[in-house]
C-alpha positions, 0 to 999 in steps of 0.5 A: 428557731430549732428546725423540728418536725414536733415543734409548734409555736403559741404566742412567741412559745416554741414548744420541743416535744422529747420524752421527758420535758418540754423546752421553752424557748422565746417566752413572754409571760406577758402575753400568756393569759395563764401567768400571775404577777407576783412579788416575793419577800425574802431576807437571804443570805450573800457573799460575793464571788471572789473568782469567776466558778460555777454553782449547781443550784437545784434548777441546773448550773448557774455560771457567776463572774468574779463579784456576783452575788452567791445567794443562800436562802433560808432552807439552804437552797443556792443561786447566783445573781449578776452584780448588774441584777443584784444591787438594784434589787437587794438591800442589806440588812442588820447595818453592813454596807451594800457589797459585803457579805451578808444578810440582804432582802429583796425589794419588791418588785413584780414579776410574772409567773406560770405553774407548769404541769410538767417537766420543762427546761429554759435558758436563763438568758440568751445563750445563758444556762438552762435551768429545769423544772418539774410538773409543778414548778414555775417559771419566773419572768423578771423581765424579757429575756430573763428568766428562772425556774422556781420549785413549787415548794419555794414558790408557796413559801417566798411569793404572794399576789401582786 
């Protein structure tokens, strides 16, 4: 844990107040009264990375290995999913093989999320990238230690209730 003078600690929350954000760190959503399951329904669409690289998606920069999966949503917003994460959570679409480029969806499965009301940051995993959020945006859960930040936008658009 960061040695900080400001920083208070709620349910496995550590809390940095600065200026302009809060960052969070060693959240479990599980725990938080204030979290929503959810499940989202996208079609999206994928190639996969034929060298390792770097892609700044709104939320912050996302770091991908040769073979990841480079996901483009409908309305043009972009992010990378590790292959390890994406086989077992996508399914193509429209006849091509799993591993080719092209038109995938998601399978549903149910995640926790918090609306968070103001400017935030996390790391996407250990030591991972670190993504940040406006008031508004949401946290994504997918499962401990793994996280994501959603525009509030998106959020409306792609996730319902579990």
């Amino acid at each position: 844990m960061q040695n900080d003078a400001n920083a208070v600690t709620i349910r496995s929350l550590t809390i940095f107040a600065d200026r302009t954000m809060l960052h969070l760190s060693q959240l479990d959503l599980a725990t938080d009264p204030a979290a929503r399951r959810v499940v989202k329904d996208e079609a999206v669409t994928v190639e996969f990375a034929a060298a390792a690289g770097e892609l700044m998606s709104l939320e912050g920069p996302n770091r991908y290995a040769s073979g990841d999966a480079i996901v483009t949503a409908s309305s043009g917003e972009r992010w990378v999913v590790s292959r390890e994460r994406f086989d077992p959570k996508y399914v193509p679409e429209g006849g091509i093989a799993h591993g080719e480029a092209g038109i995938y969806r998601n399978r549903p499965s149910v995640v926790l999320a918090k609306q968070m009301h103001e400017p935030f940051s996390i790391a996407r995993s250990a030591a991972g990238d670190i993504l940040t959020g406006a008031a508004g945006d949401w946290v994504m859960q997918y499962a401990p230690g793994d996280f994501g930040v959603v525009k509030a936008a998106r959020f409306a658009k792609v996730y319902r209730e579990a």
